[in-house]
PLY file of the C-alpha trace (Angstrom):
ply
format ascii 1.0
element vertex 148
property float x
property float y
property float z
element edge 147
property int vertex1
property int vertex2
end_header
69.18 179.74 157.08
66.26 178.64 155.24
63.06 180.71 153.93
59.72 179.82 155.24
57.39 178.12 152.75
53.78 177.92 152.85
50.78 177.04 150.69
47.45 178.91 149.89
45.60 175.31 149.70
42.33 175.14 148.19
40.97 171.81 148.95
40.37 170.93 145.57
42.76 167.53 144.87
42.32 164.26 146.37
44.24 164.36 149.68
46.09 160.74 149.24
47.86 162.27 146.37
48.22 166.06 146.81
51.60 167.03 147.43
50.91 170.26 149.57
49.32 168.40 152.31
52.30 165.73 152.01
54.98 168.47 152.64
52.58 169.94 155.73
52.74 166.40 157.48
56.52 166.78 157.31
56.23 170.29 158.35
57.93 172.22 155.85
55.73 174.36 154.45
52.46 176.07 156.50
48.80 176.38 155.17
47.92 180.04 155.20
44.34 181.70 154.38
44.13 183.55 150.68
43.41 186.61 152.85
46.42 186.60 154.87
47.53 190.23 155.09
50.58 188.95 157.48
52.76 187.15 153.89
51.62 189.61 151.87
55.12 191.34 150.94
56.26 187.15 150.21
56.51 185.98 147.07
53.86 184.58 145.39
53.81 182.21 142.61
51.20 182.03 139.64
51.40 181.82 136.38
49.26 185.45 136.31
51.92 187.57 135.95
54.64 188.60 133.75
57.30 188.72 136.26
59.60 185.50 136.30
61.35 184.50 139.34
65.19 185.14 139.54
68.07 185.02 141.94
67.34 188.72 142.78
63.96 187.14 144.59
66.63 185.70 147.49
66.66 187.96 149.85
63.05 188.83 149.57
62.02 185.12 150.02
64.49 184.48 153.23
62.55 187.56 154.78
59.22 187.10 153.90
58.74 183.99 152.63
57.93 181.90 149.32
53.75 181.28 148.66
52.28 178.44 146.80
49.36 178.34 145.43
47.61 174.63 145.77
44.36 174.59 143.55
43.31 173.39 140.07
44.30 174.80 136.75
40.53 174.98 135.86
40.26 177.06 138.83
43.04 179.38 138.65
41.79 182.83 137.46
39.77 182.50 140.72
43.50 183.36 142.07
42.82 187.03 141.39
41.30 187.73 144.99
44.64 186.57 146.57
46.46 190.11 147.10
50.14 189.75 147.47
52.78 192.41 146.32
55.49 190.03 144.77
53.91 188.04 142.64
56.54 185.56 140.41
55.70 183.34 137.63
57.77 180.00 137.03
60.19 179.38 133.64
59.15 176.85 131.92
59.63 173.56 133.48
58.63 169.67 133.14
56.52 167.95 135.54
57.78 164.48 136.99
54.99 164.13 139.00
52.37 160.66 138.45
49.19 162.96 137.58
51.48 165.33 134.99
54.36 163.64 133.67
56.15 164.87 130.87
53.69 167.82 130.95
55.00 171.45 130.18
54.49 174.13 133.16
51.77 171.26 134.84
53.63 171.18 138.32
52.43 169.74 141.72
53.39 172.70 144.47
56.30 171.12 145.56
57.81 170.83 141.70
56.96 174.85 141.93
58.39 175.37 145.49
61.52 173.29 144.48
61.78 174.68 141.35
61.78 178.40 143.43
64.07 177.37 145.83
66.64 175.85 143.18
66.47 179.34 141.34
67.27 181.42 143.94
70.15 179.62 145.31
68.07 177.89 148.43
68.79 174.02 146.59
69.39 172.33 149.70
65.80 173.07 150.65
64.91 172.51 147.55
66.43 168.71 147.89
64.82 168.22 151.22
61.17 169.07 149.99
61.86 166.85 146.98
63.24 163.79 149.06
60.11 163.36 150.51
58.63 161.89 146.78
59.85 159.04 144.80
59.88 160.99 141.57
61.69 164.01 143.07
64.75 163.49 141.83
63.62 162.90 138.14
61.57 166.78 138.34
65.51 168.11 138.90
67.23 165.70 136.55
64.37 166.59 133.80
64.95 170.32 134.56
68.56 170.52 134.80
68.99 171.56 138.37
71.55 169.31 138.77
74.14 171.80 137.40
72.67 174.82 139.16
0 1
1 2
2 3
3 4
4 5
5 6
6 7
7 8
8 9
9 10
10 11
11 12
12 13
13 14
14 15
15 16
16 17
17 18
18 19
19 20
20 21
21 22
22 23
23 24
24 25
25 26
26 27
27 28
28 29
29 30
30 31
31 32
32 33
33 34
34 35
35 36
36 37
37 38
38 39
39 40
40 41
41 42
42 43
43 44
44 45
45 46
46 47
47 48
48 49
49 50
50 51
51 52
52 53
53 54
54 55
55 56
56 57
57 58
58 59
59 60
60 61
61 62
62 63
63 64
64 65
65 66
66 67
67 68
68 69
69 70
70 71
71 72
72 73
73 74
74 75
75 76
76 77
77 78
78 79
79 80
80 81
81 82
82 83
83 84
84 85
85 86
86 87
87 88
88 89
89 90
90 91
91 92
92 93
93 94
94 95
95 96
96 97
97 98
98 99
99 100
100 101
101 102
102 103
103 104
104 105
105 106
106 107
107 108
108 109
109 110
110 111
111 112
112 113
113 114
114 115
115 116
116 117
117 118
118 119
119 120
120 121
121 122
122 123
123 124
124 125
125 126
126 127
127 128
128 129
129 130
130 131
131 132
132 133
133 134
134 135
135 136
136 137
137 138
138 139
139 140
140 141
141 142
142 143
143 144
144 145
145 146
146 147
């Protein structure tokens, strides 16, 4: 059984390249509002809090769900008006992504979504979101998830 992914998208990247809207067209993860009171016991990730995402976040994610947030880094303090319980941050990770290559904690949504799903044990999810980009499998070979 897989968890249900979706994305708080902002409209703030070009569309030809943003990887939210690229994983929507495949219909794997679903575009909520920032107000959505429905996801709010999901799991969040930003980088505004202290908590980190573990394998204890499982069971949480398959029944509420894992949230994205899809907007700039200039922007992202405007995050605080997004109210969700479970809010995770990320490890650190490298980006394999055109735009941020080689770039520490600079990942496109579905690096962070993947990156999630390896985590907390959801990896073949985490593949299938990845397939969908040429440069997916270099984000899990740069991060190690190969032996997770």
């Amino acid at each position: 059984m897989y968890p249900q992914l979706f994305c708080i998208h902002f409209n703030e990247c070009d569309p030809k390249k943003c990887s939210a809207i690229k994983l929507k067209k495949f219909n794997l993860v679903n575009f909520i509002s920032k107000n959505d009171k429905k996801h709010k016991n999901a799991i969040l990730l930003t980088p505004l809090t202290q908590n980190v995402i573990t394998k204890q976040d499982r069971e949480t994610i398959l029944k509420y769900g894992l949230i994205v947030l899809d907007c700039s880094w200039k922007h992202l303090f405007e995050e605080k008006s997004v109210i969700y319980l479970n809010r995770r941050k990320l490890p650190p990770l490298i980006a394999a992504n055109p735009i941020n290559y080689g770039k520490w904690e600079k990942l496109s949504s579905v690096e962070a979504l993947a990156a999630s799903l390896y985590i907390t044990d959801f990896s073949e999810l985490g593949d299938e979101i990845l397939s969908k980009f040429n440069w997916g499998k270099q984000f899990k070979l740069l991060n190690n998830f190969n032996k997770k």
